[in-house]
KOLZAGU-356488 format. One record per residue: residue number from 1; x, y, z of N, C-alpha, C in turn. Coordinates in pm, whole numbers, plus 50000, padded with zeros to 5 digits. Layout:
<nodes>
   num    n.px    n.py    n.pz   ca.px   ca.py   ca.pz    c.px    c.py    c.pz
   NUM       X       Y       Z       X       Y       Z       X       Y       Z
...
</nodes>
This chain:
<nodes>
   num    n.px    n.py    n.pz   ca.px   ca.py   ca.pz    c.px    c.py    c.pz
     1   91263   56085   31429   91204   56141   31307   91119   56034   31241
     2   90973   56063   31208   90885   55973   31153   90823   56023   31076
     3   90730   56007   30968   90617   56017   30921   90520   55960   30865
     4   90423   56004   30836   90352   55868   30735   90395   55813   30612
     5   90352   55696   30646   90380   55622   30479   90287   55588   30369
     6   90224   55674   30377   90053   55658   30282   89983   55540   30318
     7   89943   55592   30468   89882   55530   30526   89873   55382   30600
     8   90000   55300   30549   90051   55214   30587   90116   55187   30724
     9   90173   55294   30818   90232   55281   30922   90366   55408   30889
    10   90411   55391   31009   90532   55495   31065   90613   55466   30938
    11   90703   55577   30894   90809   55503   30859   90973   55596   30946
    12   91033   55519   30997   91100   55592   31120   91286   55559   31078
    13   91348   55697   31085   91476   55693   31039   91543   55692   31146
    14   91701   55592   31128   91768   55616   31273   91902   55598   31188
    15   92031   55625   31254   92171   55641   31248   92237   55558   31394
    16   92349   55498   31326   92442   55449   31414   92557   55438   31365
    17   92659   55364   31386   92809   55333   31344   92863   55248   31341
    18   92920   55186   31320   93109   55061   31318   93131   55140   31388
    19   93173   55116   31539   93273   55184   31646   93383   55069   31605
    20   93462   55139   31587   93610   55057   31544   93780   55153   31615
    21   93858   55057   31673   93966   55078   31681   94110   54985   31641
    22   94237   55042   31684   94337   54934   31624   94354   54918   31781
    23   94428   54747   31849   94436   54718   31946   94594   54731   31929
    24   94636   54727   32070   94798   54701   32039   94901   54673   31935
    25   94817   54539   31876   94887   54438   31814   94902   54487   31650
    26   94792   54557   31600   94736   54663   31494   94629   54609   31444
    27   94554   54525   31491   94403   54436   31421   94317   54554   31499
    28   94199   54564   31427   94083   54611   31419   93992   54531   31500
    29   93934   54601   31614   93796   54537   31706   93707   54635   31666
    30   93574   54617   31689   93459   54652   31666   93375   54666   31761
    31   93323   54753   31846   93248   54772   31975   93082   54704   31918
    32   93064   54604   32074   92876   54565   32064   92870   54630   32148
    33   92692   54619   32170   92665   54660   32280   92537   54561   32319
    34   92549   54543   32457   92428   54477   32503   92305   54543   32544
    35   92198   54533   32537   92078   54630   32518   91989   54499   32659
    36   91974   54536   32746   91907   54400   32872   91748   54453   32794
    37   91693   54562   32751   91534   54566   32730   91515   54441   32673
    38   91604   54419   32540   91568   54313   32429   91688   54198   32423
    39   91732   54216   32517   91847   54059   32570   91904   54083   32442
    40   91966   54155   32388   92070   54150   32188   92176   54207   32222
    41   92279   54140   32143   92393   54189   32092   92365   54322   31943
    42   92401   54408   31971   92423   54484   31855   92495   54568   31829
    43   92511   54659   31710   92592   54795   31663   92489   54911   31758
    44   92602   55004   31809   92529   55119   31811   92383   55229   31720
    45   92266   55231   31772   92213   55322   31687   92118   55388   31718
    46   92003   55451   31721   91890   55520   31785   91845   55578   31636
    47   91738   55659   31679   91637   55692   31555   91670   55838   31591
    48   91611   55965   31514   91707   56065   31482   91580   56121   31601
    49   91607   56297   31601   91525   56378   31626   91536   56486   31583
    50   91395   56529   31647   91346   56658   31491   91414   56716   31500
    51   91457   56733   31336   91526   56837   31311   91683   56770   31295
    52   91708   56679   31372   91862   56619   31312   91898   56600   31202
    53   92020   56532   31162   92072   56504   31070   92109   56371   31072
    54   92108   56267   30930   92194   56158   30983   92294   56129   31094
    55   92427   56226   31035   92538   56233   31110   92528   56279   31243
    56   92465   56359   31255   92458   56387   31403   92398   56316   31502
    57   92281   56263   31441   92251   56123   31507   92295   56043   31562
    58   92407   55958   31462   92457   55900   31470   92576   55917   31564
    59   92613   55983   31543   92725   56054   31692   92705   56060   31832
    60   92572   56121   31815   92513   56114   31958   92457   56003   31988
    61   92428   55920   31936   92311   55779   31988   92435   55739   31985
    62   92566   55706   31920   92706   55615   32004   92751   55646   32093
    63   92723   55818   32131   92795   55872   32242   92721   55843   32375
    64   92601   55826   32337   92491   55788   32447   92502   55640   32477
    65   92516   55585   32428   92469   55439   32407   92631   55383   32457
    66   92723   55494   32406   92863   55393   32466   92961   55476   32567
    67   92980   55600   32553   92990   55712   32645   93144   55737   32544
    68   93134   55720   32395   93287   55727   32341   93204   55825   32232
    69   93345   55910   32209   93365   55990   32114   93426   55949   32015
    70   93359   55981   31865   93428   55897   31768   93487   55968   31633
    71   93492   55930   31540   93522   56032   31442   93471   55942   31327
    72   93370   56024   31249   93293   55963   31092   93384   55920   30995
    73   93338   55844   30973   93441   55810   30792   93316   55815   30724
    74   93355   55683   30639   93264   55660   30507   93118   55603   30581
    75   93067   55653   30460   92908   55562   30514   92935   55402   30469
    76   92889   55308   30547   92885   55220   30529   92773   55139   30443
    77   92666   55151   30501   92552   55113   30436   92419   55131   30470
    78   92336   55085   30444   92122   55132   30517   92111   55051   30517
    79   92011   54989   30634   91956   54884   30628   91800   54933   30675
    80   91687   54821   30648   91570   54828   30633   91509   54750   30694
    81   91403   54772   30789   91338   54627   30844   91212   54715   30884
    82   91094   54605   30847   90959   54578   30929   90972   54626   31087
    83   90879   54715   31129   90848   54711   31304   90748   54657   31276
    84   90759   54661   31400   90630   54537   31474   90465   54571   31474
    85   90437   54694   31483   90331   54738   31389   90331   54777   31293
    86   90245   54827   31221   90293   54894   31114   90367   55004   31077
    87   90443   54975   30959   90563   55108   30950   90705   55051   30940
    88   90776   55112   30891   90885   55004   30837   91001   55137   30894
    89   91172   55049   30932   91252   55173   31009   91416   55161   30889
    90   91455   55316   30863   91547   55291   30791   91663   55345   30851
    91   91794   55199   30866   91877   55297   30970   92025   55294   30878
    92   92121   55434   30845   92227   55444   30830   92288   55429   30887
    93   92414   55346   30865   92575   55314   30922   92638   55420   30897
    94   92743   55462   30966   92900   55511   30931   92995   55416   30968
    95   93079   55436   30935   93234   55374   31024   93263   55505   31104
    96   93299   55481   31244   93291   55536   31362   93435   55511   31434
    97   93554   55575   31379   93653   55551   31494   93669   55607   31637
    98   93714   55530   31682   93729   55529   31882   93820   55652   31880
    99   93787   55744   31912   93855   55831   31965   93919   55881   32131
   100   93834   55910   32184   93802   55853   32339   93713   55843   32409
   101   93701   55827   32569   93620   55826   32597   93566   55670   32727
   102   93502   55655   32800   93499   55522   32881   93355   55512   32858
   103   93357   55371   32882   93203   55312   32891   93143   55321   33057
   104   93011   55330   33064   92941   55329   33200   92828   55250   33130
   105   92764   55139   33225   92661   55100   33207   92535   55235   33230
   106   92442   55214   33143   92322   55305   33157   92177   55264   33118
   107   92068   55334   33118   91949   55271   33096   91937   55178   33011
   108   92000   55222   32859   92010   55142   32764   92074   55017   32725
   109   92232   55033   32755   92331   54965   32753   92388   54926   32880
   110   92413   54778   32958   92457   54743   33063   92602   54667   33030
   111   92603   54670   32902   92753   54577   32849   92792   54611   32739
   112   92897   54642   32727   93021   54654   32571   93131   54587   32568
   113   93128   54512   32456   93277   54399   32432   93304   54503   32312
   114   93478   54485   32358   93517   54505   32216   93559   54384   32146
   115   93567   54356   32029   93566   54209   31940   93658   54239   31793
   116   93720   54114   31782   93773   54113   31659   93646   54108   31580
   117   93637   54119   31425   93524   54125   31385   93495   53978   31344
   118   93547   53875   31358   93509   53769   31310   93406   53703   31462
   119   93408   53745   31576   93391   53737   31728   93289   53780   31710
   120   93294   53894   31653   93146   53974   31669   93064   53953   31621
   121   93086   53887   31470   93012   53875   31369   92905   53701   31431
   122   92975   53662   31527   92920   53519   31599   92840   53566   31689
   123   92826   53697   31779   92772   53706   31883   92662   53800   31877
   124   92708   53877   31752   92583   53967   31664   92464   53903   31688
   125   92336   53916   31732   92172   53925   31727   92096   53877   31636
   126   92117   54032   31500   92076   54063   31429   92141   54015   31309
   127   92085   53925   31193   92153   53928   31046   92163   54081   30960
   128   92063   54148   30990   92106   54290   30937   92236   54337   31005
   129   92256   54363   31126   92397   54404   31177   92496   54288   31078
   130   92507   54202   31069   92620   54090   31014   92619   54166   30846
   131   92528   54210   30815   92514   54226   30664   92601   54387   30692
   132   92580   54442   30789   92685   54589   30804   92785   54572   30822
   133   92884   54461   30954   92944   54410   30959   93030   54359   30802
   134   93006   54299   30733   93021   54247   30615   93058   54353   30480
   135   93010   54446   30513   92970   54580   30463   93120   54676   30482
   136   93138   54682   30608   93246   54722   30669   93405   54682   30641
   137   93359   54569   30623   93480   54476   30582   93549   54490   30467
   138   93462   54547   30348   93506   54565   30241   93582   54623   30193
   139   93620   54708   30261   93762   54837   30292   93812   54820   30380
   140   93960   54871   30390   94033   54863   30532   93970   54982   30630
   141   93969   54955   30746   93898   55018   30833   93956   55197   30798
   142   94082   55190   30826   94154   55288   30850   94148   55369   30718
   143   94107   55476   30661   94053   55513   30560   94137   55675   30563
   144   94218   55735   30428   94198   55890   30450   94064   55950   30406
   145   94031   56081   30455   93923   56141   30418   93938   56271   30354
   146   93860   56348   30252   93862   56408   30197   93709   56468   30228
   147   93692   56600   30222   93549   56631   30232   93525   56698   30157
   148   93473   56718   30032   93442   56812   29889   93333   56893   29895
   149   93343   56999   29972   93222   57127   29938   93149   57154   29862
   150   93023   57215   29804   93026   57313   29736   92958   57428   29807
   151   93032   57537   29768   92985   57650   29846   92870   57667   29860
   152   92847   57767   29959   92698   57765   29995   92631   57875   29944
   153   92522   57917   29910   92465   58017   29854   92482   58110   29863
   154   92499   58211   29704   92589   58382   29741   92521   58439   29578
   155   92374   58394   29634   92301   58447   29518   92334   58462   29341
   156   92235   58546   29286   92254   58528   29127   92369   58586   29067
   157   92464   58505   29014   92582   58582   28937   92498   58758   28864
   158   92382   58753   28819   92365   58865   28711   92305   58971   28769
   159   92304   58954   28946   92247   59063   28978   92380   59094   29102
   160   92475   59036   29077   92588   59118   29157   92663   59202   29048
   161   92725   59314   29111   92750   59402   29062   92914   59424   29096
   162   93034   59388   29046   93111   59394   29045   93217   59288   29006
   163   93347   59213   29085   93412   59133   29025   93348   59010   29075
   164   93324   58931   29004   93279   58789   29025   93351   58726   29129
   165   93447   58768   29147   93565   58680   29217   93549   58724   29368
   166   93450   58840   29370   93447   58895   29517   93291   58877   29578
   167   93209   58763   29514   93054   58767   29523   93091   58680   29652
   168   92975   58796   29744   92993   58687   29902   92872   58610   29890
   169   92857   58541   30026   92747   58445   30058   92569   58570   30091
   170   92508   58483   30060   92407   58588   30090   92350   58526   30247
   171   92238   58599   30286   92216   58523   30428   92213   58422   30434
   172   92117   58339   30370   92111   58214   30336   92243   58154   30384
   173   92323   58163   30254   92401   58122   30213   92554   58098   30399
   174   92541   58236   30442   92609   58243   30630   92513   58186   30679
   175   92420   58114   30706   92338   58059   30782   92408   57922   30754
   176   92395   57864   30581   92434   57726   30564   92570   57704   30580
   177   92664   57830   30615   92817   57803   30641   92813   57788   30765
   178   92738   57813   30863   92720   57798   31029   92648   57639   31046
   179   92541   57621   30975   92545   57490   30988   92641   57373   30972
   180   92730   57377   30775   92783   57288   30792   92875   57278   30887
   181   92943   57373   30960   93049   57351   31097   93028   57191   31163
   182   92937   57179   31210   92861   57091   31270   92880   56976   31232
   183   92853   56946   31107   92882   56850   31076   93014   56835   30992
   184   93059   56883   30990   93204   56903   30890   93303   56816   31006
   185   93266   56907   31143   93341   56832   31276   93331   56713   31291
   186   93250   56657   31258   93230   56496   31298   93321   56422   31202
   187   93414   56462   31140   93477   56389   31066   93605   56391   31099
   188   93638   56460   31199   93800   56543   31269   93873   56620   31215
   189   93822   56692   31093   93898   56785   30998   93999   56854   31077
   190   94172   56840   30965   94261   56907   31066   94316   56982   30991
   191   94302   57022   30861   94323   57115   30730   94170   57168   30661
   192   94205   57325   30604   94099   57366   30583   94135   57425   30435
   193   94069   57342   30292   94116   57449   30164   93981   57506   30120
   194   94022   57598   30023   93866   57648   29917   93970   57718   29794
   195   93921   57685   29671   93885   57782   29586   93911   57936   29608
   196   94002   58009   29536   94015   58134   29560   93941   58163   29507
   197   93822   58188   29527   93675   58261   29564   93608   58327   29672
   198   93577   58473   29697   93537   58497   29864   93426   58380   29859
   199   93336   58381   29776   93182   58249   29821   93212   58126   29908
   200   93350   58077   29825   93409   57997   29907   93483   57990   30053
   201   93544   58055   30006   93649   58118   30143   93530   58117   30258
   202   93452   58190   30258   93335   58261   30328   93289   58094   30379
   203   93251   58004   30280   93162   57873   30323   93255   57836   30434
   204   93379   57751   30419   93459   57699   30565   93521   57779   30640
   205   93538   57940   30650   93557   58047   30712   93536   57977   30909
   206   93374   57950   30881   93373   57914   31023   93400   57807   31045
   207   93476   57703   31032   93520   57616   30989   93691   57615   31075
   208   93712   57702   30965   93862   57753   31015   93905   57794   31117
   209   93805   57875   31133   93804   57952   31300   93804   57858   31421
   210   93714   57789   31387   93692   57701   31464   93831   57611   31522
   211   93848   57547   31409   93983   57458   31398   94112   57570   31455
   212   94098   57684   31467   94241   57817   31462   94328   57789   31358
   213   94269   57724   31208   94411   57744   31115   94379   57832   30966
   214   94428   57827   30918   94385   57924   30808   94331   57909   30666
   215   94264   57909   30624   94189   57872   30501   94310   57863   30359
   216   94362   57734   30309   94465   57758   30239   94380   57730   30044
   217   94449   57876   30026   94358   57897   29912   94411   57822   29811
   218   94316   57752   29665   94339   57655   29580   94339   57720   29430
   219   94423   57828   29383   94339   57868   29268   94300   57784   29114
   220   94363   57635   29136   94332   57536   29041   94180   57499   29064
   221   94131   57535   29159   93980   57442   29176   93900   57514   29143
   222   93886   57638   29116   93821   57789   29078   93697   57712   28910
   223   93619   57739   28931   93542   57718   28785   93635   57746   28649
   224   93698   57897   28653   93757   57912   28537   93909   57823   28508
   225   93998   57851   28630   94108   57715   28609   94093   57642   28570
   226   93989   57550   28608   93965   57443   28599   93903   57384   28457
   227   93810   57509   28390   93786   57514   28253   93907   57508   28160
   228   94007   57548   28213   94129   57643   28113   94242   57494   28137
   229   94207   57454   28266   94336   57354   28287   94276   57205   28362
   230   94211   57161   28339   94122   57038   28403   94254   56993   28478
   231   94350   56939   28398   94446   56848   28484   94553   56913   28606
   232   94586   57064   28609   94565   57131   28726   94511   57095   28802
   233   94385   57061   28812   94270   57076   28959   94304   56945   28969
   234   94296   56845   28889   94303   56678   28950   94415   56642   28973
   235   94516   56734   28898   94648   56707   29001   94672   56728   29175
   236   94569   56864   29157   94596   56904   29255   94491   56862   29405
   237   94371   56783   29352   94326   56717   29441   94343   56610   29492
   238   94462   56547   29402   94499   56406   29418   94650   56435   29534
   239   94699   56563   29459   94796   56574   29653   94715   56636   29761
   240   94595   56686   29769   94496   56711   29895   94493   56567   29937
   241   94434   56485   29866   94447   56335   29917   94525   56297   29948
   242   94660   56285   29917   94759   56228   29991   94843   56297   30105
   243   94800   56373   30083   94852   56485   30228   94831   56422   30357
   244   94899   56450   30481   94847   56385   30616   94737   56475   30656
   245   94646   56427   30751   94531   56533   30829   94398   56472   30717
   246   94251   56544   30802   94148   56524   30710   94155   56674   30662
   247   94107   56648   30524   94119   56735   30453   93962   56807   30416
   248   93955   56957   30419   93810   57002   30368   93846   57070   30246
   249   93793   57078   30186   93828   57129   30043   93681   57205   29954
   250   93664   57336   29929   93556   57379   29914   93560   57440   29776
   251   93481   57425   29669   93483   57424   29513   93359   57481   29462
   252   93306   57459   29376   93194   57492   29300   93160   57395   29197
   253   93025   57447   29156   92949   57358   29100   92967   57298   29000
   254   93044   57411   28864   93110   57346   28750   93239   57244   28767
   255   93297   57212   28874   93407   57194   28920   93402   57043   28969
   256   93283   57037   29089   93311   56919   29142   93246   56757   29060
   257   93130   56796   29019   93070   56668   28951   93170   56626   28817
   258   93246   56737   28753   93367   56685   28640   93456   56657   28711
   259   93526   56660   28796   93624   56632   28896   93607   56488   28939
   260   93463   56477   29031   93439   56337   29065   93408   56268   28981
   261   93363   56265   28850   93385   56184   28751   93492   56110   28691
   262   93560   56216   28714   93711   56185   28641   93812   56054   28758
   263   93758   56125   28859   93839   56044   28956   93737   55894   29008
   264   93686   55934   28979   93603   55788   29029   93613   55703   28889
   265   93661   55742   28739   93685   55664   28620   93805   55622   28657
   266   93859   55710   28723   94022   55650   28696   94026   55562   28807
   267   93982   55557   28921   93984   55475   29030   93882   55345   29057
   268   93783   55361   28954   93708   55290   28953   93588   55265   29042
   269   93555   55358   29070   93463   55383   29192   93310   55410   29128
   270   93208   55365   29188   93065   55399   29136   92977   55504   29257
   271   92997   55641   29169   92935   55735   29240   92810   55704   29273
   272   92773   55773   29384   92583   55734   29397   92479   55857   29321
   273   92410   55879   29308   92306   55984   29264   92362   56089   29369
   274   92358   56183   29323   92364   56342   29406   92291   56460   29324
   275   92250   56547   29390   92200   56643   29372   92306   56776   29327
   276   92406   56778   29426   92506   56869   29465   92478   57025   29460
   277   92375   56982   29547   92283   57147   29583   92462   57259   29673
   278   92420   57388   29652   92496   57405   29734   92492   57410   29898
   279   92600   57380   29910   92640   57361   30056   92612   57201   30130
   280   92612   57109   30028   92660   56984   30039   92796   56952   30026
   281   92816   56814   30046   92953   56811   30063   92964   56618   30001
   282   93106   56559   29968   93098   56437   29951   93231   56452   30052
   283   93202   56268   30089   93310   56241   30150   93367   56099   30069
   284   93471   56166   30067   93582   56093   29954   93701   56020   30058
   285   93660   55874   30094   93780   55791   30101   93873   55762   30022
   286   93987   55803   30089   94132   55739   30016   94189   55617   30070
   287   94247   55507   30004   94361   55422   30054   94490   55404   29975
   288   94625   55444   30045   94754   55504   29963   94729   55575   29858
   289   94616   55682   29889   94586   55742   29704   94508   55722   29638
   290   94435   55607   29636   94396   55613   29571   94197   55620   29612
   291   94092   55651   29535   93940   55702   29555   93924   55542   29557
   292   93830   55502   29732   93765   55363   29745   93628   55428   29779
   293   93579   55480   29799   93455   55497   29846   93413   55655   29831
   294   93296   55710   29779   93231   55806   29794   93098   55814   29819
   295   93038   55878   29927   92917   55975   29949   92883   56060   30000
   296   92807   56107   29924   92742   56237   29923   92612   56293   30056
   297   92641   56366   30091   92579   56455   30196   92500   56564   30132
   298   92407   56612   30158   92283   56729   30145   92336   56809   30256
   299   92309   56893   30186   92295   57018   30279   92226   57010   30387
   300   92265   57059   30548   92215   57032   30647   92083   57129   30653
   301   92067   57213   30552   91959   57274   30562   91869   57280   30418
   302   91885   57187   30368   91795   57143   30268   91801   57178   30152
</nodes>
């Protein structure tokens, strides 16, 4: 994915990951990879294609590049650099756990070490990789996840005609619940909640199916609960968080930006800018409970 940069050169987006696992012992290694085109040590990554998504990118250029299947956490960080003509390339991190999978040498990649990260951080190439590296470090690898919805489009409250509580998705709206699937997966979701709302229900529906478990309904997260009882819903997202499994959790609009406020005051966390169009989503790291990291995702369809 490229385009112009007012006239200056390309400007070209790519995705990669922290491939990370625990070894025997329980320490954390970090997969390189050797690239023979450009003789470097580096992190997994490639530049997107039309029509991708960060995340998906990023999945596939590790899966290509290392022949392992992984599972998304938190974003880690962007980094930025000059090409060599003109045009400048911007590439997102995730943290990327090892799920499975074997390495084969291939066009790209003829070598992968796995490394403690202090190993790696010596044999690293690139000072931008060391600055991700570094990046990475700042949290414990091993992270819970939380994934915060908001439903996806189910048109104008004032031109449906009946109980509010039964307004479905409009096309749109089943188109952007078929997309997020896609990427919802890349995170290993093994629980599926929403809002007793059909709009909701309807958004991780395919979701659920997918997974074969059943959409477990939340009626604290609902707009009006949540008006009537704020500390309901943050009670009750704070045991979604501590629950075992990744968790999806699907809400609405009045709901989630007072919610993540509240919890990122009490935890101390600095949200990033969001839009929270519907049918975006944040992904909310936990450690023992408590909110270390949040960001926010766009809608895979804009």
């Amino acid at each position: 994915m490229s385009k112009s940069a007012n006239g200056n050169g390309a400007v070209v987006y790519a995705a990669g990951g922290v491939v990370w696992r625990e070894n025997p012992a329980g320490d954390v290694e970090v997969a390189l990879v050797h690239r023979p085109r450009y003789d470097d040590w580096t992190l997994p990554k490639g530049k997107l294609e039309d029509g991708e998504t960060f995340l998906s990118a990023a999945v596939r250029e590790i899966q290509e590049e290392t022949g392992y299947h992984v599972r998304l956490g938190r974003h880690v960080r962007m980094v930025s650099y000059d090409l060599r003509g003109p045009g400048r390339k911007h590439v997102h991190y995730w943290s990327a756990e090892y799920v499975c999978g074997e390495f084969a040498p291939n066009h790209e990649v003829d070598e992968l070490r796995w490394l403690p990260i202090e190993s790696a951080d010596s044999l690293i190439s690139y000072h931008l990789d060391r600055k991700v590296l570094k990046s990475f470090q700042t949290l414990p690898a091993k992270l819970d996840i939380v994934l915060l919805v908001r439903h996806a489009k189910a048109g104008r409250k004032s031109r449906y005609k009946g109980d509010d509580r039964l307004r479905p998705l409009e096309k749109v709206g089943r188109a952007q619940a078929e997309a997020l699937l896609s990427q919802l997966l890349l995170f290993g979701p093994t629980h599926v909640h929403s809002a007793d709302r059909v709009r909701c229900v309807q958004t991780v529906a395919p979701l659920a199916d997918e997974l074969d478990v059943r959409v477990e309904e939340e009626p604290a997260l609902t707009e009006e609960s949540y008006a009537d009882d704020p500390k309901a819903g943050r009670h009750r997202i704070r045991e979604i968080g501590q629950s075992a499994g990744i968790r999806v959790v699907c809400s609405q609009g009045k709901v989630i930006p007072h919610l993540l406020k509240w919890w990122a005051a009490q935890d101390e966390v600095k949200l990033p800018a969001a839009r929270n169009r519907k049918a975006s989503f944040w992904v909310l790291s936990l450690h023992d409970g408590k909110l270390v990291a949040a960001n926010h995702i766009d809608s895979p369809m804009g």
